[in-house]
C-alpha positions as CSV (number, residue, x, y, z in Angstrom):
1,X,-1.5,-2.3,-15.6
2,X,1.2,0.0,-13.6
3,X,-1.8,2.8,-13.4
4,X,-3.6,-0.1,-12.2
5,X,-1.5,-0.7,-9.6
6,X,-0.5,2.7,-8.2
7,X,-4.2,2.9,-7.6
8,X,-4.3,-0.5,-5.7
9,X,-1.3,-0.1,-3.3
10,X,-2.0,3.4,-2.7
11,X,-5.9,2.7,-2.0
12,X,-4.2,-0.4,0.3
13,X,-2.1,2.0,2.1
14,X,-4.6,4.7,2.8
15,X,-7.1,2.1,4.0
16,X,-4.2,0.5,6.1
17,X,-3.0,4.1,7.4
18,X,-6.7,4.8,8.4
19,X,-9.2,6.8,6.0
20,X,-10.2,8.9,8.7
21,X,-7.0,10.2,9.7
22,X,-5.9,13.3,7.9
23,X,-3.4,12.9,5.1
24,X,0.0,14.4,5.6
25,X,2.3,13.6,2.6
26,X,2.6,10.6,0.3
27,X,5.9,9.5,-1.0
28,X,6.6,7.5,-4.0
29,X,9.4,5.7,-5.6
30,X,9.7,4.3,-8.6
31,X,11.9,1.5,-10.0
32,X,13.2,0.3,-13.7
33,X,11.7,1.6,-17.0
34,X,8.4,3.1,-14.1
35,X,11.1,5.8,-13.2
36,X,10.5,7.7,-16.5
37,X,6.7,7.7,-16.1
38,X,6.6,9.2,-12.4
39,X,5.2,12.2,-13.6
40,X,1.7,10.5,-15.4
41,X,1.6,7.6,-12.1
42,X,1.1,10.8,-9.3
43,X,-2.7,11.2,-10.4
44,X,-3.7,7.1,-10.0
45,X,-1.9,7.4,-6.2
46,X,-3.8,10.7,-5.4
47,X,-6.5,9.0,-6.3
48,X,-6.1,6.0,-4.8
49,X,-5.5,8.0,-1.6
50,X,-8.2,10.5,-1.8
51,X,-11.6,9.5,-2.5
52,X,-12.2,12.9,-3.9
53,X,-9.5,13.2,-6.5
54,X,-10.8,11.7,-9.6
55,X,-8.6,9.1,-11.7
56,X,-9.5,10.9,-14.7
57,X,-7.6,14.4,-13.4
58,X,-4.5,15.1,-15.0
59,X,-1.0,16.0,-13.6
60,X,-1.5,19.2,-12.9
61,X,-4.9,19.1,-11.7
62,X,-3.3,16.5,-9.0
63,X,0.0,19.0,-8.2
64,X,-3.0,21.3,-7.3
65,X,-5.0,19.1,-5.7
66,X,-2.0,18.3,-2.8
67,X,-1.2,21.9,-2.7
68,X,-4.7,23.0,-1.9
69,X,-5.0,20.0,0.2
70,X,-2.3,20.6,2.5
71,X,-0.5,17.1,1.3
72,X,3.0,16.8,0.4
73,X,3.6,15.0,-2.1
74,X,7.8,13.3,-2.9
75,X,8.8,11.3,-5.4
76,X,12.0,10.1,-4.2
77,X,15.3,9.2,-5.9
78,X,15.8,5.6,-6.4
79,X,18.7,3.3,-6.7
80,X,19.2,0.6,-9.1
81,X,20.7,-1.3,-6.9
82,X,18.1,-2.6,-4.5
83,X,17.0,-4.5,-8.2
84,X,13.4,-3.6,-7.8
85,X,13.1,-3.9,-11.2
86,X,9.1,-2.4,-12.3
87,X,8.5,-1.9,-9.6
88,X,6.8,0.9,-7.1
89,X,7.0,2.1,-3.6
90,X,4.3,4.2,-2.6
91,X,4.3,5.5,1.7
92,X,1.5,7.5,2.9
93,X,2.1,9.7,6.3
94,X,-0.9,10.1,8.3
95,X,-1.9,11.8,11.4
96,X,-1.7,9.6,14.4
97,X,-2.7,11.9,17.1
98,X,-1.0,14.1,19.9
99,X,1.3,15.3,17.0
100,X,2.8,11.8,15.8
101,X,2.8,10.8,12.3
102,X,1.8,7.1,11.0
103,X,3.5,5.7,8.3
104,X,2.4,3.0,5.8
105,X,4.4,1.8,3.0
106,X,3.6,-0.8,0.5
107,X,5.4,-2.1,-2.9
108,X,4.3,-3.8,-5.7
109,X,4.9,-4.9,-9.4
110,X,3.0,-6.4,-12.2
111,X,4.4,-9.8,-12.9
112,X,2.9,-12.2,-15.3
113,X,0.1,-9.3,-16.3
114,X,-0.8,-9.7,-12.7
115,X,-1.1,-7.0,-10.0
116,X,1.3,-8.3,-7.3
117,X,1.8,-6.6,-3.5
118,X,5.3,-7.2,-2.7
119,X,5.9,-5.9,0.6
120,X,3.4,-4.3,3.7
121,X,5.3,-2.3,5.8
122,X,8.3,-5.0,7.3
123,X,6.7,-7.3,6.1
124,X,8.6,-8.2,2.6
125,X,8.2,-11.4,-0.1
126,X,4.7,-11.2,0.0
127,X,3.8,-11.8,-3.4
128,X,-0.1,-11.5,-3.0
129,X,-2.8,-10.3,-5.7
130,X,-4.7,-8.5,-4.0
131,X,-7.8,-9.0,-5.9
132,X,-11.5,-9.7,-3.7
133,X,-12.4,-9.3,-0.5
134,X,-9.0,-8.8,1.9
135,X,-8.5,-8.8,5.4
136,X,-5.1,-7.5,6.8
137,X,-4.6,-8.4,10.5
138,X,-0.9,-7.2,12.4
139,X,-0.5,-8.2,15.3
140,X,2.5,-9.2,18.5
141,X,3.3,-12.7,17.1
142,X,1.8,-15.4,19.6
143,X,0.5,-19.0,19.3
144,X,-3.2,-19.2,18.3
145,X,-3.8,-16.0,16.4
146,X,-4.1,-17.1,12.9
147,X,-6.5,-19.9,14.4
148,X,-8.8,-17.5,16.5
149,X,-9.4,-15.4,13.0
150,X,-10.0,-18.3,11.1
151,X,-12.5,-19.7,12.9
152,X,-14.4,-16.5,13.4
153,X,-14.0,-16.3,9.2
154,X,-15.2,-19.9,9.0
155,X,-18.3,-19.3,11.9
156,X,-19.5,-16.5,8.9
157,X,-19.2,-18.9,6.5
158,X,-16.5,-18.0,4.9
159,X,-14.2,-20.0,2.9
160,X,-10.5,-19.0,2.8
161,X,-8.7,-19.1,-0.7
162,X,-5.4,-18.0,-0.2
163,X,-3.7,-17.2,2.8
164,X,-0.2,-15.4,3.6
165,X,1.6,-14.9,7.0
166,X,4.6,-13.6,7.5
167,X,6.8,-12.7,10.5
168,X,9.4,-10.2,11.0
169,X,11.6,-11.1,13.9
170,X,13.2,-7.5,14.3
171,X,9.3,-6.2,15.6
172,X,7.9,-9.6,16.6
173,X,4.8,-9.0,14.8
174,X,3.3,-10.8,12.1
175,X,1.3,-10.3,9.6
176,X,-1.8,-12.5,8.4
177,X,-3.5,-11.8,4.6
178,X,-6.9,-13.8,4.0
């Protein structure tokens, strides 16, 4: 399930980050009893992150992969303090043009035998499984947003089944999940 969901949040973050754009570095961290297995979890995120890195690659084929790639690759030092308990952080750095990188983190954990996204960028206490069709909107928090994308959803004929939308009030964006 943890493989599982390496693959997920790093496939969510490159597809966030922009597929197009050209890969910098991905950083990782890893919480709880995960820590010991950061080794084994690099080749689901390298894969989740590059279409043409197979899931079925080992460790070192992946170490060889970024290095012939160009991407950096850091697993980073975690603390058991923040109490992240199982759980994974996985950032990948894009370019963004005129020399400026993008970054996009996401966390997640398995809870209940259940692939759970914690936390998009700012936006934390998500507790989503992403699972089916998704559509991620950010966007400068105003009145009306969340009811201008729903009704272009609905005028597909779309029915929404689960729906999250948090707001960060340090950015004044928010974030809507359908």
């Amino acid at each position: 399930s943890y493989c599982d969901l390496a693959w997920v949040i790093a496939r969510m973050a490159r597809l966030i980050a922009g597929e197009s754009r050209p890969m910098r570095e991905i950083e990782t961290s890893f919480y709880g009893q995960l820590e010991k297995f950061a080794d084994w979890l690099v080749v689901p995120v390298l894969s989740g992150v590059c279409d043409g890195f197979d899931r079925l690659n080992d460790r070192k084929a992946a170490i060889r992969f970024l290095k012939d790639s160009g991407i950096g690759y850091n697993n980073r030092q975690v603390s058991a303090e923040k109490h992240y308990s199982n759980s994974m952080t996985i950032d990948v750095l894009v370019e963004d043009g005129a020399d400026r990188l993008r970054r996009v983190s996401l966390r997640g954990t398995v809870a209940e035998g259940r692939l759970m996204v914690a936390r998009i960028n700012e936006f934390d206490g998500l507790y989503f499984e992403p699972k089916g069709p998704i559509l991620c909107c950010i966007y400068d928090d105003r009145p009306g947003v969340i009811a201008a994308i729903s009704r272009r959803i609905a005028d597909k004929g779309i029915n929404i089944e689960d729906m999250r939308n948090p707001h960060d009030p340090k950015t004044g964006r928010s974030l809507v999940i359908f």
